[in-house]
MARBA-685780 format. One record per residue (C-alpha): x, y, z negated. Coordinates in steps of 0.5 Angstrom, whole numbers, padded with zeros to 4 digits, always signed. Each point is the difference from the previous one (the first is absolute). Example, Ala and Ser with C-alpha at 12.3 -4.5 7.8 and 13.67 -1.06 7.14 Angstrom:
BEGIN
+0025-0009-0016 +0002+0007+0002 
***
This chain:
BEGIN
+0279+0123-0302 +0006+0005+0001 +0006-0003+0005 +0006+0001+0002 +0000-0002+0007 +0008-0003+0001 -0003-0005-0005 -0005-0003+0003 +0004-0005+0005 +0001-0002-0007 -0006-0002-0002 -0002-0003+0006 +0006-0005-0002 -0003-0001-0006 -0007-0001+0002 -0002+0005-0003 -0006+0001+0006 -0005+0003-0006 +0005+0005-0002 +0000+0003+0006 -0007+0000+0002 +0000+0003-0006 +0005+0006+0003 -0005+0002+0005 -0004+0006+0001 -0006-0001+0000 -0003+0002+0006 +0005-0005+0003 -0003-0006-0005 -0008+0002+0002 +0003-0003+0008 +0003-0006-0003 -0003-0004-0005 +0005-0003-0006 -0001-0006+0002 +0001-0001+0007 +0006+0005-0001 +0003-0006-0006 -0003-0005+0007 +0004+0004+0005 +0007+0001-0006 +0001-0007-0002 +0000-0003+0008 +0005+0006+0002 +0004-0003-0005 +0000-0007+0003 +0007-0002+0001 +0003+0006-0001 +0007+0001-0005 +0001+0006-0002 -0002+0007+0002 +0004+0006-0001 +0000+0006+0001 +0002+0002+0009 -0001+0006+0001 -0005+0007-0003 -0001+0007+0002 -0004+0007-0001 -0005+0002+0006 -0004+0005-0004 +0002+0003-0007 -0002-0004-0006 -0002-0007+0005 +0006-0005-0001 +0000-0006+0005 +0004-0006-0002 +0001-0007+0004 +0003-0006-0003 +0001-0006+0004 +0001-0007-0001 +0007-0003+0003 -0003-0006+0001 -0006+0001+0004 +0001+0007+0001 -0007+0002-0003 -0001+0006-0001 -0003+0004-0005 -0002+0008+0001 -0002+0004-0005 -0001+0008+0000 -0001+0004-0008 -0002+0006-0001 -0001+0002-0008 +0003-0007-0003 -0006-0003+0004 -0001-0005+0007 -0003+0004+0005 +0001-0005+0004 +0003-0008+0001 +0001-0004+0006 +0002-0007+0001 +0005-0001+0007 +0006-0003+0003 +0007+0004+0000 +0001+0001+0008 +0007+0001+0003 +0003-0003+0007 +0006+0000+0000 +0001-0002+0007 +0004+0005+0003 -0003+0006+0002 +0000+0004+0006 +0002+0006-0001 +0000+0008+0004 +0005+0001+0005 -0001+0007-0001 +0001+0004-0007 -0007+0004-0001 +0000+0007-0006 -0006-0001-0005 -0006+0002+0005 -0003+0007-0003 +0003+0006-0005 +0000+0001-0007 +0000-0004-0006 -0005-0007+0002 -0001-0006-0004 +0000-0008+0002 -0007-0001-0001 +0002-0008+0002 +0007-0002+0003 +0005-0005-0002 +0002-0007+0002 -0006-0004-0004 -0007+0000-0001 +0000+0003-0007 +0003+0005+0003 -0003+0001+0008 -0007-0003+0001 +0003+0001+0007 +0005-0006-0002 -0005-0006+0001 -0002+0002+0008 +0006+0000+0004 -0002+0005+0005 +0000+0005-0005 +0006-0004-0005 +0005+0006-0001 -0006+0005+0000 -0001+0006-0004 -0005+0005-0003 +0001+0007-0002 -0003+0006-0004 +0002+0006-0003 -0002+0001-0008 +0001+0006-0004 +0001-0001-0007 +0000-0007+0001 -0008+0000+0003 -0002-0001+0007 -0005+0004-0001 -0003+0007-0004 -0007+0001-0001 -0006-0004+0003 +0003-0006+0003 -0006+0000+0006 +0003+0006+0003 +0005-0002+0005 +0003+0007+0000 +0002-0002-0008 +0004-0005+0002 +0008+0002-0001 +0002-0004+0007 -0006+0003+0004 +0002+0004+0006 +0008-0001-0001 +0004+0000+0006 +0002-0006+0003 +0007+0000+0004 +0003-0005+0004 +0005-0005-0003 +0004+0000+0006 +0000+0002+0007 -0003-0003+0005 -0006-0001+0005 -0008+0000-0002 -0002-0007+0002 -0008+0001-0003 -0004+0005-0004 -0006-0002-0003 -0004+0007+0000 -0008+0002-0002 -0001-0004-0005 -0003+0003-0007 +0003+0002-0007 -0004-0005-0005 -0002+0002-0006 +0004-0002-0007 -0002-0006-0001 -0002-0003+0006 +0003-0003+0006 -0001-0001+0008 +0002-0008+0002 -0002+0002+0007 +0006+0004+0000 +0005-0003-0004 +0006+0004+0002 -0005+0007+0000 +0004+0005+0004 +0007-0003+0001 +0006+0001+0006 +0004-0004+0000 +0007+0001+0003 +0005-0005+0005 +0007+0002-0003 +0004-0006+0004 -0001-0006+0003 -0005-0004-0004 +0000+0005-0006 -0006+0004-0001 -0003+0004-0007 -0006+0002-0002 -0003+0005-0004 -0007-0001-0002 -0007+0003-0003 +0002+0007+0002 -0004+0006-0001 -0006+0001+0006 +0002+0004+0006 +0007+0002-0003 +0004-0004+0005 +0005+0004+0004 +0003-0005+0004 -0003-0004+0007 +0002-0006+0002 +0006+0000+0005 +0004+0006-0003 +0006+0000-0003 +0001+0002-0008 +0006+0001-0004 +0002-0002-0007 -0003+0005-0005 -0006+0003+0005 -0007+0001-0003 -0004-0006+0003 -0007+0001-0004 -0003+0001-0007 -0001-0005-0006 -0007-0002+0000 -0006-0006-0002 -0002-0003+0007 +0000-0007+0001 +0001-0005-0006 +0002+0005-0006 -0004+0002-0005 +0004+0006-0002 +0005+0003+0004 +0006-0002+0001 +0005-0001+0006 +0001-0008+0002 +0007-0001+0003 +0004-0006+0003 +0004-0002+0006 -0002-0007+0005 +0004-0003+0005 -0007+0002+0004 -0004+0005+0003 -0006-0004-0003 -0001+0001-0008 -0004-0006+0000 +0004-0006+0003 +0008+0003-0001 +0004-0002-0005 +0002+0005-0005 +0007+0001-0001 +0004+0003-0006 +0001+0007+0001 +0008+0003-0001 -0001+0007-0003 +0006+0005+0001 +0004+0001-0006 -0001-0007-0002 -0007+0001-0003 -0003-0006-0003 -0008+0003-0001 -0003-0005-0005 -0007+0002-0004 +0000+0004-0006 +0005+0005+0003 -0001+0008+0002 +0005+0001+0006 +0001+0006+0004 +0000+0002+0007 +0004+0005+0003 
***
């Protein structure tokens, strides 16, 4: 059954649940029973008012991602549609603190040359998975793609992949405070969480201010802890060590030197760039 995915919060509020079931591949529908997805939709819709359409965006050519959010309860449905069919359905909450946000004192360039694409970035969940861990709130991945792919030819080569060995500069000046070093490239599709952040620098740019890039190429790293480096110099390479899948470069700025237990802040960019997922920006 064909549909068209600005619809489908539509047929959420009807209680149209079989009608949507009936919307998905069928791969997804061999990991979820008819039956517990209708169990799973009529608790969702529990409390709820209406659901209408928050926000939808492209990551990859012909895959539309759409959220709708209940005002009421700030339940959130996200779906992704290739072909007029759902690839992909999950039931959530709508996450945005509005409490103030601590934002960088120093106004930082985008962290690499070229045309790169936010992979993930915003000021929410749909739109940063980052979003819902405070350390990493205002965080941001990138990739390169060419002719809208990530990727040519065999997706288990590394080498393949647009982002890999790319340069990667430093968002401002400032002071290596710490390098993480001799940690190995994964292979695509495999991950090492004993080393999160993989090869990463991260860099004091003042007082209670520090950037982080991360998952970069094994043995590219050009810098040592304690040298000075200027806005723009080559840092390193874009890679896929630590806790990526497939290379791409993770950014983000904290009020300290220690990724896990200091607060992300809200990175000020020159020009007054806001990043947000779904745009290609370029670097200088």
């Amino acid at each position: 059954m064909k549909i068209e995915g600005a619809l489908i919060g539509e047929l959420f509020n009807a209680q149209k649940f079989e009608d949507i079931y009936l919307s998905t591949m069928p791969e997804w529908q061999a990991l979820m029973p008819k039956e517990e997805f209708l169990n799973e939709a009529r608790h969702f819709y529990q409390g709820t008012v209406h659901f209408s359409l928050y926000r939808e965006n492209e990551l990859e050519p012909g895959v539309r991602r759409y959220a709708f959010v209940d005002d009421k309860t700030k339940k959130m449905l996200t779906v992704a549609v290739k072909q007029s069919l759902i690839i992909g359905l999950k039931f959530g909450y709508l996450e945005q603190y509005h409490e103030y946000k601590t934002s960088s004192k120093v106004k930082y360039r985008l962290p690499f040359k070229d045309d790169w694409f936010v992979l993930f970035g915003g000021e929410d969940n749909f739109l940063n998975y980052h979003y819902s861990y405070e350390n990493q709130r205002y965080a941001f991945d990138f990739i390169v793609k060419e002719n809208g792919q990530a990727v040519r030819g065999n997706t288990s080569v590394l080498e393949n992949y647009h982002s890999y060995g790319r340069p990667i500069v430093s968002p401002a000046s400032g002071t290596i405070f710490k390098v993480y070093d001799g940690v190995r490239d994964n292979p695509p599709m495999s991950m090492n969480m004993d080393d999160p952040e993989g090869n990463a620098v991260i860099i004091q740019h003042g007082v209670n201010e520090y950037s982080m890039l991360a998952h970069l190429k094994a043995d590219s790293i050009l810098v040592s802890e304690g040298t000075y480096v200027n806005r723009g110099q080559v840092l390193a390479a874009c890679g896929n060590s630590g806790a990526s899948d497939t290379p791409h470069l993770h950014f983000h700025v904290m009020d300290g030197p220690n990724p896990d237990t200091s607060q992300s802040l809200k990175i000020k960019f020159e020009h007054g760039l806001e990043p947000e997922q779904g745009q290609t920006l370029r670097g200088e």
